[in-house]
MDAnalysis code that builds the backbone (N, CA, C; Angstrom):
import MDAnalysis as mda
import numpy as np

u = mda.Universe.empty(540, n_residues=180, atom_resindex=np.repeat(np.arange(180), 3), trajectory=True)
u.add_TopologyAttr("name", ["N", "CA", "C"] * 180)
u.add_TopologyAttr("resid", np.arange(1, 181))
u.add_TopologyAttr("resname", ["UNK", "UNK", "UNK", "UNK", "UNK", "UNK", "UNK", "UNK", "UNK", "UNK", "UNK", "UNK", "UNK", "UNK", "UNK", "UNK", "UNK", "UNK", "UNK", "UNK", "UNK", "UNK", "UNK", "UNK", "UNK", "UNK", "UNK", "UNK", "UNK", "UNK", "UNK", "UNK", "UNK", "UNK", "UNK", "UNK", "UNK", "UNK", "UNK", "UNK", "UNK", "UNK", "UNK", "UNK", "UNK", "UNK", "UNK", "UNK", "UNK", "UNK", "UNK", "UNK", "UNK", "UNK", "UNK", "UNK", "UNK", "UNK", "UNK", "UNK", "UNK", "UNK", "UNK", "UNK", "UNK", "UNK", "UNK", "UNK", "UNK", "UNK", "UNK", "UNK", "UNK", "UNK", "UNK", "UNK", "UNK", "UNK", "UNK", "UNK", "UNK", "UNK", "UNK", "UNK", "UNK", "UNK", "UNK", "UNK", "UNK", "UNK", "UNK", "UNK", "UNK", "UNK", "UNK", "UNK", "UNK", "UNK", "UNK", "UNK", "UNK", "UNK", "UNK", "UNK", "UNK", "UNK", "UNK", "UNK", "UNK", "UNK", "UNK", "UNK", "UNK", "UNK", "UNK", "UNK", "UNK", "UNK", "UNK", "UNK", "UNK", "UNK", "UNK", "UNK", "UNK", "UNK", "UNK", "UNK", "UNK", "UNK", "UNK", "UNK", "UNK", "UNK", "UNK", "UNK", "UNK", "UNK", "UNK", "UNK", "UNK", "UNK", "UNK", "UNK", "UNK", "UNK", "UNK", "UNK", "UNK", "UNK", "UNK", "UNK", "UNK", "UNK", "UNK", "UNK", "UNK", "UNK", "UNK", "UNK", "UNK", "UNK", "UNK", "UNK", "UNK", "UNK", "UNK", "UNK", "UNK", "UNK", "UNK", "UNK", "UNK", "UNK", "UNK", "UNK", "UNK", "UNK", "UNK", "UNK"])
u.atoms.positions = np.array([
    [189.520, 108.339, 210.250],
    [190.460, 108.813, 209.267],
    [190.307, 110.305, 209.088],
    [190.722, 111.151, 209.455],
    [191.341, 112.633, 209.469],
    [191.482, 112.935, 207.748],
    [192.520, 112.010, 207.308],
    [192.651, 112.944, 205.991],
    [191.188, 112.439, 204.833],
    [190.534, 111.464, 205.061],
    [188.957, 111.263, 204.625],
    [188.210, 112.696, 204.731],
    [187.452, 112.917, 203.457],
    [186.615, 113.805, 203.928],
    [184.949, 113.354, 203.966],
    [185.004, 111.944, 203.449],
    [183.585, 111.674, 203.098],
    [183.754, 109.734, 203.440],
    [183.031, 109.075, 204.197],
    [183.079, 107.923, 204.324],
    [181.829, 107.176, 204.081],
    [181.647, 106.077, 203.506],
    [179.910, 105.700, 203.324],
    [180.137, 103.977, 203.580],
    [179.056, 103.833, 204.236],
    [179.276, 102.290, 204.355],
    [178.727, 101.157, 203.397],
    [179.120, 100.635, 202.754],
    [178.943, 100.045, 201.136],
    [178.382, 98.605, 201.197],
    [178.720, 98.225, 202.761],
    [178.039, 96.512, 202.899],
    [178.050, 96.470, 204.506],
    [177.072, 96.241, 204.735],
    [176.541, 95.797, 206.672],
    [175.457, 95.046, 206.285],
    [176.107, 94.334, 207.804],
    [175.346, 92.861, 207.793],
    [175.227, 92.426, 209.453],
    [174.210, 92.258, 210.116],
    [174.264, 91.404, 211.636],
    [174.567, 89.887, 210.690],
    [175.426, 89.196, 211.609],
    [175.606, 87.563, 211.050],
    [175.578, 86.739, 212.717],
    [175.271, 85.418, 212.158],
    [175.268, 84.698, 213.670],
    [177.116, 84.636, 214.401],
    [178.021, 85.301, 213.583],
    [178.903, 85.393, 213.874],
    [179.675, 86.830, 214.230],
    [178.410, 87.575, 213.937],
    [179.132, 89.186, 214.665],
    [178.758, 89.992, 213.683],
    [178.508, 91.289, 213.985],
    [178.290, 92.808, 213.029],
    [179.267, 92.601, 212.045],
    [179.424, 92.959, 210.577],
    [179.999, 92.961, 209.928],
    [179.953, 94.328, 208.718],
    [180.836, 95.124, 208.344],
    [180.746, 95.963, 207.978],
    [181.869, 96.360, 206.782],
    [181.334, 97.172, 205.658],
    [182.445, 97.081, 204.851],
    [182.695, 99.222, 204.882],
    [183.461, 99.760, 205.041],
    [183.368, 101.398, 204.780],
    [184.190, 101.525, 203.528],
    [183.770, 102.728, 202.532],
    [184.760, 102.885, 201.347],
    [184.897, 104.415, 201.968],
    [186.120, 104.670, 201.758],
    [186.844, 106.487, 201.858],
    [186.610, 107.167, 200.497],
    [186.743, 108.452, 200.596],
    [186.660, 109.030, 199.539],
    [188.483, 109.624, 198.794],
    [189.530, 109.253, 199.634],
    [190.949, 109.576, 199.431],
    [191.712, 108.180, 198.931],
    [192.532, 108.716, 198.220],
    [192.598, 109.826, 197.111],
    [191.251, 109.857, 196.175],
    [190.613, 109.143, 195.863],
    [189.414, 109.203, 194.959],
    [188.547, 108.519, 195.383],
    [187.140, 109.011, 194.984],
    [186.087, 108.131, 195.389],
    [185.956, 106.430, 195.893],
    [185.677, 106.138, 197.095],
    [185.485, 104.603, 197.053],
    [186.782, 104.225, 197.012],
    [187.772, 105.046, 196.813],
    [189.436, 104.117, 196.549],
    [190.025, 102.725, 197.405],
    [189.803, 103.296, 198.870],
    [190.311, 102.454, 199.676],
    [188.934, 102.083, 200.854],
    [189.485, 100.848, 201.696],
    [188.148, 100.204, 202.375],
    [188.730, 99.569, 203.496],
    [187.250, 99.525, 204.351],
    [188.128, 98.864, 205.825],
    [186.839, 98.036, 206.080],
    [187.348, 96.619, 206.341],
    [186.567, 95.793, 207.077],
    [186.541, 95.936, 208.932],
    [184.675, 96.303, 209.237],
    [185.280, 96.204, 210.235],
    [183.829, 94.980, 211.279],
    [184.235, 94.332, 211.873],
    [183.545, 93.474, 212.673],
    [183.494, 93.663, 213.782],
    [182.191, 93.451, 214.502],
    [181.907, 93.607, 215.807],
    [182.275, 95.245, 216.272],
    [182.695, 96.309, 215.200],
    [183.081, 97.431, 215.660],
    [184.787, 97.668, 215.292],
    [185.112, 96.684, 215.485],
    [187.179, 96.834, 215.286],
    [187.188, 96.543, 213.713],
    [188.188, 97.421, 213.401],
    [188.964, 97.529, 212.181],
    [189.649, 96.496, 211.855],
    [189.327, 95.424, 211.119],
    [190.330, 94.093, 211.119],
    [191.293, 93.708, 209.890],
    [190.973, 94.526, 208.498],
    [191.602, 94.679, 207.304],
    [191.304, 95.745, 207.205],
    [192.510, 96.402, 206.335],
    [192.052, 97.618, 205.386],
    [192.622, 97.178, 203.923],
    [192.515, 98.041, 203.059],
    [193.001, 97.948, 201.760],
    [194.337, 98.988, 201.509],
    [194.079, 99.833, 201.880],
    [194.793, 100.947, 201.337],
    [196.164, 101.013, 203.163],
    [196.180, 100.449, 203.534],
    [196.951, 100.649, 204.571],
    [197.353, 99.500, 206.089],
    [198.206, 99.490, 206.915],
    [198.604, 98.456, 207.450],
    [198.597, 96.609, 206.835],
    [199.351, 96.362, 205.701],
    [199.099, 95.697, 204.868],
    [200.624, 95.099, 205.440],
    [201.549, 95.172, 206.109],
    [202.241, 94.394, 206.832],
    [201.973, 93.523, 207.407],
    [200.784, 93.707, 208.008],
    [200.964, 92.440, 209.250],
    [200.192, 91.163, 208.178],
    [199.545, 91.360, 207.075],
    [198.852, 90.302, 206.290],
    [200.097, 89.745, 205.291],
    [200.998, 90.596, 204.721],
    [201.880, 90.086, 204.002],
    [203.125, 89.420, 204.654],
    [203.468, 89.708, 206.242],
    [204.430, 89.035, 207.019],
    [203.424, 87.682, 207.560],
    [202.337, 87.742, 207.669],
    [201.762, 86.248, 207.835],
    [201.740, 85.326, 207.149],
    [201.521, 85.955, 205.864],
    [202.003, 85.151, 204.935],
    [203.273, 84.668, 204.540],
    [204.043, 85.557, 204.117],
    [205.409, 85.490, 204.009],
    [206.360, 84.695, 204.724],
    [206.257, 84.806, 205.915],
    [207.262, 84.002, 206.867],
    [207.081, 82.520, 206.910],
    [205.689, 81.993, 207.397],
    [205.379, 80.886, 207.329],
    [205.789, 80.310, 206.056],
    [205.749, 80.491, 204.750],
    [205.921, 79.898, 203.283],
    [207.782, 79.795, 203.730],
    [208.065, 81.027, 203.596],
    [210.272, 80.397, 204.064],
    [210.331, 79.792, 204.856],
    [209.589, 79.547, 205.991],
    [209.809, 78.854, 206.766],
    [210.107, 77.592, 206.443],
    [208.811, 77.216, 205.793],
    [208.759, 75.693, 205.179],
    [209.677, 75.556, 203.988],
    [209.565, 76.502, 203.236],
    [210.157, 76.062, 202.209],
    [209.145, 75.786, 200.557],
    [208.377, 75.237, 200.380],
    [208.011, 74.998, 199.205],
    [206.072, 74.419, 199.953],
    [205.958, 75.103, 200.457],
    [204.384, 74.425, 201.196],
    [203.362, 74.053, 199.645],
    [202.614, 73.098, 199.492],
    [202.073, 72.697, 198.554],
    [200.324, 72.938, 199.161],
    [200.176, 72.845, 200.280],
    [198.023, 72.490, 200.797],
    [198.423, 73.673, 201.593],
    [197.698, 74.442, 202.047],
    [198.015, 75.720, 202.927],
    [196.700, 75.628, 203.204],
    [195.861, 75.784, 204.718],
    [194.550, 76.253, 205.353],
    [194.829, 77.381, 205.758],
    [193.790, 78.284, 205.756],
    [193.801, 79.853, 205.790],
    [192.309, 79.316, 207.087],
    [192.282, 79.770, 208.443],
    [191.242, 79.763, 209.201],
    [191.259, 80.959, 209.012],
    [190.011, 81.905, 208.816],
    [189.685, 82.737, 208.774],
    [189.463, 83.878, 207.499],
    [188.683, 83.935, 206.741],
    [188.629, 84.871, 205.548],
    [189.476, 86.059, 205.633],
    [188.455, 86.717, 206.260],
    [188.674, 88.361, 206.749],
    [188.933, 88.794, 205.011],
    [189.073, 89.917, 204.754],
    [188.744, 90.666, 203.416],
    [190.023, 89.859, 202.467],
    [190.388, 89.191, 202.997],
    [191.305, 88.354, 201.566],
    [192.611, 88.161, 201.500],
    [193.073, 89.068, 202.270],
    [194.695, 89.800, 202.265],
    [195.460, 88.969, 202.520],
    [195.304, 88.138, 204.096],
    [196.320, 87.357, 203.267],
    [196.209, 86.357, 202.618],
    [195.270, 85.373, 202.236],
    [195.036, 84.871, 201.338],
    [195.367, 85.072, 199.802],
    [195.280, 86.622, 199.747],
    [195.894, 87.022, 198.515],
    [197.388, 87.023, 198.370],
    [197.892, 87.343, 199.533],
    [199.558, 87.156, 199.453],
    [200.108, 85.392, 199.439],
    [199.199, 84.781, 200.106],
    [199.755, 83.772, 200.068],
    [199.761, 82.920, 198.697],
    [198.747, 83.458, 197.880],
    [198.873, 83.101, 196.623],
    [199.699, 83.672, 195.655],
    [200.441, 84.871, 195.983],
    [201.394, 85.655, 195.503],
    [202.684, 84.805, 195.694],
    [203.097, 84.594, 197.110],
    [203.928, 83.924, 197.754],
    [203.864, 81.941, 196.782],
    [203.068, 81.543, 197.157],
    [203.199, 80.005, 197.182],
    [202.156, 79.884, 195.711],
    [202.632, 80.529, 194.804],
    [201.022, 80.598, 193.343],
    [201.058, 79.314, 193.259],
    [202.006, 77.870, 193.535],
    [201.421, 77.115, 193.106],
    [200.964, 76.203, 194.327],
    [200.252, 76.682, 195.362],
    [200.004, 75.973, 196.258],
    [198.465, 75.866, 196.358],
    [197.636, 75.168, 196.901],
    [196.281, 74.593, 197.227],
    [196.095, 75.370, 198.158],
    [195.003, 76.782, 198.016],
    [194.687, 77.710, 199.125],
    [193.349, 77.059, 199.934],
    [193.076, 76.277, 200.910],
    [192.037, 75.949, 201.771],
    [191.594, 76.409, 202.765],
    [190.382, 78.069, 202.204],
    [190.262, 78.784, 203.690],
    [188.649, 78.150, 203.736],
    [188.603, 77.996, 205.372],
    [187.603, 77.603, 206.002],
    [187.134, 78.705, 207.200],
    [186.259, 79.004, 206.698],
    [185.210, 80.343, 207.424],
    [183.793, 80.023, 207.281],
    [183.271, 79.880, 208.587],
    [181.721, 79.981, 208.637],
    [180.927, 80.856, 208.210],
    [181.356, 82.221, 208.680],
    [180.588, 83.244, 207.468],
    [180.381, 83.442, 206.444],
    [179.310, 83.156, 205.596],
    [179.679, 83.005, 204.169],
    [179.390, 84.860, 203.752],
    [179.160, 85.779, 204.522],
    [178.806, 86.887, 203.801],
    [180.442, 87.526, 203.942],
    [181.835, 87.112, 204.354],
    [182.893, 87.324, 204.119],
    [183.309, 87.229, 202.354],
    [182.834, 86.083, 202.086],
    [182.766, 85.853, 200.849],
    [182.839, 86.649, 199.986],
    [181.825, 87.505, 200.548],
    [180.842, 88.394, 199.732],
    [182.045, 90.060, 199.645],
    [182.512, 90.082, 201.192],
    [183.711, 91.024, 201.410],
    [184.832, 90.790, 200.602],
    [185.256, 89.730, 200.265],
    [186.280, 89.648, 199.795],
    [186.538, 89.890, 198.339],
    [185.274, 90.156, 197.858],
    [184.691, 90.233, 196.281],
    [184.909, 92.191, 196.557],
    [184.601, 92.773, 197.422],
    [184.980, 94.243, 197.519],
    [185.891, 94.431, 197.927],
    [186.870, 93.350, 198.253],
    [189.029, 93.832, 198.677],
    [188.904, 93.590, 197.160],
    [188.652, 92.777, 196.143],
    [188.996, 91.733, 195.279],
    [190.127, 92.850, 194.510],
    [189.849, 94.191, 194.326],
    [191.331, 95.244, 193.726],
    [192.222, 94.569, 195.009],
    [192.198, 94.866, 195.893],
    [193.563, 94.923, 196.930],
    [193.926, 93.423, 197.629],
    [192.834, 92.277, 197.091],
    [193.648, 90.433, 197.671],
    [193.771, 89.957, 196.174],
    [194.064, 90.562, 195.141],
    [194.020, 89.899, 193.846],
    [193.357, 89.475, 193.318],
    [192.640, 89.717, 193.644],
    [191.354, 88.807, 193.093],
    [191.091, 87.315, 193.401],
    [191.790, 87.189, 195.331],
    [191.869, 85.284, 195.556],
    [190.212, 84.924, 194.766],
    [188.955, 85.651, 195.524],
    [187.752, 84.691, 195.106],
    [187.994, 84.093, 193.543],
    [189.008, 84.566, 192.759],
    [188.677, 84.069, 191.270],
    [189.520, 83.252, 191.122],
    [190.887, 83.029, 192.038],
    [191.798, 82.217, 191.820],
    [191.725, 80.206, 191.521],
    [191.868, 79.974, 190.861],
    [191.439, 78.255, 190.804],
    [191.943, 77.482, 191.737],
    [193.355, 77.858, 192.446],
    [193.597, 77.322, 193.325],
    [193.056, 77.306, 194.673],
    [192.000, 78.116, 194.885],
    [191.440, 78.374, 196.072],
    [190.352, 77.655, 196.427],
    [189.615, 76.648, 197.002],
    [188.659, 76.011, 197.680],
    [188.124, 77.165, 199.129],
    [187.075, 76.980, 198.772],
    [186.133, 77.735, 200.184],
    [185.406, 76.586, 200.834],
    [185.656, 76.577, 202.134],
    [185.379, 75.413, 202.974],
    [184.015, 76.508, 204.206],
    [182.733, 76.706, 203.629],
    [181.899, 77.155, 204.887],
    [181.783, 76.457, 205.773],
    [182.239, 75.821, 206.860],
    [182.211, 75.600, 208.362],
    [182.882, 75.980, 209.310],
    [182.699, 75.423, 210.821],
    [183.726, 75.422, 211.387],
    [184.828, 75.274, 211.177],
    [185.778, 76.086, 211.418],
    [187.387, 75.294, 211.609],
    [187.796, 74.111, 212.578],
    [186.921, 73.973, 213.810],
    [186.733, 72.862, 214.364],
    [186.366, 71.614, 214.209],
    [185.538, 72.039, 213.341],
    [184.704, 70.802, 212.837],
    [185.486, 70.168, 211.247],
    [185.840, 71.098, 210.704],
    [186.685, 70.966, 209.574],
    [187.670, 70.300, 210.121],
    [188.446, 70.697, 211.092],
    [189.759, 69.881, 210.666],
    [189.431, 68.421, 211.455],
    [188.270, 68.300, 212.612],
    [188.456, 67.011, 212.983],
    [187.186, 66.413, 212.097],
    [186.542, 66.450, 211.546],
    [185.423, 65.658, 210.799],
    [185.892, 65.639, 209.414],
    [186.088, 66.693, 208.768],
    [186.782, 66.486, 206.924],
    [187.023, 65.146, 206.307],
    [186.456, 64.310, 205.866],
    [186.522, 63.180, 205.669],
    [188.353, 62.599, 204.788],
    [188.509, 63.856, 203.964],
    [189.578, 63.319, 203.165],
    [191.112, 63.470, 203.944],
    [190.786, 64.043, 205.284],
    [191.805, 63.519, 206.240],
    [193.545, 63.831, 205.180],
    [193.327, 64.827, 204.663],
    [194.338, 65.442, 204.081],
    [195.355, 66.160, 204.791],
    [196.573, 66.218, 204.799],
    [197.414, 67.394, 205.567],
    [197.836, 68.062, 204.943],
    [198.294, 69.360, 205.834],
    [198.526, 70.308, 205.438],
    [199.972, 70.921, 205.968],
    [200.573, 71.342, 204.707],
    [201.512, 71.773, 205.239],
    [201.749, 73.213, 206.189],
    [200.699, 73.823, 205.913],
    [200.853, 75.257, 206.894],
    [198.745, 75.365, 207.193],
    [198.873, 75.724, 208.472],
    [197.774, 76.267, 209.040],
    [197.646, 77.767, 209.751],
    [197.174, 78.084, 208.834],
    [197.443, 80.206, 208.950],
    [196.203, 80.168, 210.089],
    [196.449, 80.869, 211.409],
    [194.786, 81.295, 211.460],
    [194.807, 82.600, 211.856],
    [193.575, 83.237, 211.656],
    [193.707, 84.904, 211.605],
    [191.974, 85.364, 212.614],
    [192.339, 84.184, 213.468],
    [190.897, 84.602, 214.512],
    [192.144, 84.936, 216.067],
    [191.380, 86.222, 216.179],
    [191.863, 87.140, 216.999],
    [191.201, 87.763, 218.288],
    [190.283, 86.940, 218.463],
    [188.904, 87.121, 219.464],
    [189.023, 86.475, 220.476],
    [189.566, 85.199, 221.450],
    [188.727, 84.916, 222.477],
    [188.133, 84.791, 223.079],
    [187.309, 86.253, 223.035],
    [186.251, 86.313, 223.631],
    [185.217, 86.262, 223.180],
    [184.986, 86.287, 221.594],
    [183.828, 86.524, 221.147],
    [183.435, 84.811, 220.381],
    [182.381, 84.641, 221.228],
    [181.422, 83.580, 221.116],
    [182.116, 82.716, 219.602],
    [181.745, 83.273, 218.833],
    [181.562, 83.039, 217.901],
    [183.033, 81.996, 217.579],
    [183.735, 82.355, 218.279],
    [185.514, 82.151, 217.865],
    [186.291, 81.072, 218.988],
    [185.426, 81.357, 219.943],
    [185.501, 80.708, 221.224],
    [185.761, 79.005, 221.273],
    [185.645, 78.204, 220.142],
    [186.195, 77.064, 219.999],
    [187.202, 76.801, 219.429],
    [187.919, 78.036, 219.066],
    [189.366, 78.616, 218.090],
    [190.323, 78.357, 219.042],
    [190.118, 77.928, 220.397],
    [191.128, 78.809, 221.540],
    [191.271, 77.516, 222.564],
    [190.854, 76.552, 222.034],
    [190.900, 75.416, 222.620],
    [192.101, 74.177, 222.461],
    [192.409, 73.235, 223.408],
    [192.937, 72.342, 223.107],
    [192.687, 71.524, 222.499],
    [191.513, 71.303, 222.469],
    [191.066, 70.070, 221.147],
    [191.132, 70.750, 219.799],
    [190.698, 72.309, 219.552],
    [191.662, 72.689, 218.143],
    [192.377, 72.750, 217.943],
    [193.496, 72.608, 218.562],
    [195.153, 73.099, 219.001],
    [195.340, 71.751, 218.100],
    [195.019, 70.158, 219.122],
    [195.181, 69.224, 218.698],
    [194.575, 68.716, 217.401],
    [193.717, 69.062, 216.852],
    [192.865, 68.659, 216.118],
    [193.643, 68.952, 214.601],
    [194.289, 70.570, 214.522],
    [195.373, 71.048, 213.741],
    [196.455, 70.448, 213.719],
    [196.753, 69.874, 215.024],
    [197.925, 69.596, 215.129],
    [198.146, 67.780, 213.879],
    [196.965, 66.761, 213.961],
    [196.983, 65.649, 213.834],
    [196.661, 66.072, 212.005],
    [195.944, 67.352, 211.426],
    [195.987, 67.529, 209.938],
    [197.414, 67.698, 209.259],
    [198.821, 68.408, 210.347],
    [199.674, 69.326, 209.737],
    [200.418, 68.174, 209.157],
    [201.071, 68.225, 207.968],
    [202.222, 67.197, 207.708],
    [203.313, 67.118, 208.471],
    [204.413, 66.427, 208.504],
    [205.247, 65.954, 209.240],
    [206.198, 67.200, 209.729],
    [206.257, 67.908, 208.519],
    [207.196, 68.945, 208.226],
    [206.340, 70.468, 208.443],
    [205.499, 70.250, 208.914],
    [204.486, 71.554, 208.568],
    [204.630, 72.423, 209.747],
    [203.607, 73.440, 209.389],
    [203.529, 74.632, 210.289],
    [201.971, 75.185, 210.817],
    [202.032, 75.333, 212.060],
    [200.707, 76.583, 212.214],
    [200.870, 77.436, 212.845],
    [200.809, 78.761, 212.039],
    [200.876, 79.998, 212.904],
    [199.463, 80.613, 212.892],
])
């Protein structure tokens, strides 16, 4: 960031799921805005490219229409999770992320995702998404399955990219549902 004049890193972490890192800027004011970044890449910010989290959200909800259970695979700093609770406030937010020190990130978006960690509608599911959707005992569906893992290659994600998750999502979604 060019127009930054001062950057400090406010939360790092090695996890069995990848480097994890939180930076705060000093523009416009101290600490104002923040970027999650993992494994090295920039994967949320707060203060900027906030399109592509609010069109993930957004589209999928018109799509359907009135979605009531929504799974969020993937934390990441909150964003869209926070829109989707903007979008669908009265819907059942179910994100499932193995990292639990995301958690912990999403408590430092918590100005810029609304504050999802405080929201009542939100359940935090720490496991696999693999294992979640085919083991979960209450065999619930869902009307939309968001996922926001963007890796292939990285180990950690590497059962994200499979046909048995493909299918595994596919046998949770309701009749009428969606996964993007």
């Amino acid at each position: 960031m060019q127009w930054a004049e001062q950057s400090v890193s406010i939360f790092q972490q090695e996890t069995p799921e990848g480097s994890i890192q939180v930076r705060a800027y000093d523009y416009p004011e101290p600490n104002a805005n923040l970027e999650l970044i993992v494994d090295g890449e920039v994967v949320e910010r707060s203060y900027a490219h906030q399109i592509k989290p609010l069109l993930n959200a957004t589209i999928p909800c018109m799509l359907h229409g009135a979605p009531s259970r929504i799974a969020v695979i993937g934390m990441r700093a909150g964003m869209m999770a926070g829109y989707l609770n903007l979008v669908s406030e009265k819907a059942s937010l179910h994100v499932i992320e193995p990292c639990l020190q995301l958690r912990q990130v999403a408590q430092y978006f918590s100005k810029a995702n609304g504050e999802i960690m405080e929201q009542p509608n939100l359940t935090w599911h720490q496991e696999s998404p693999l294992v979640f959707m085919q083991e979960n005992q209450s065999n619930e569906s869902f009307d939309l399955i968001l996922s926001q893992q963007a890796a292939p290659w990285a180990l950690s994600q590497q059962d994200l990219f499979t046909l048995e998750f493909y299918q595994s999502c596919r046998q949770r979604l309701a009749p009428d549902g969606y996964m993007v």
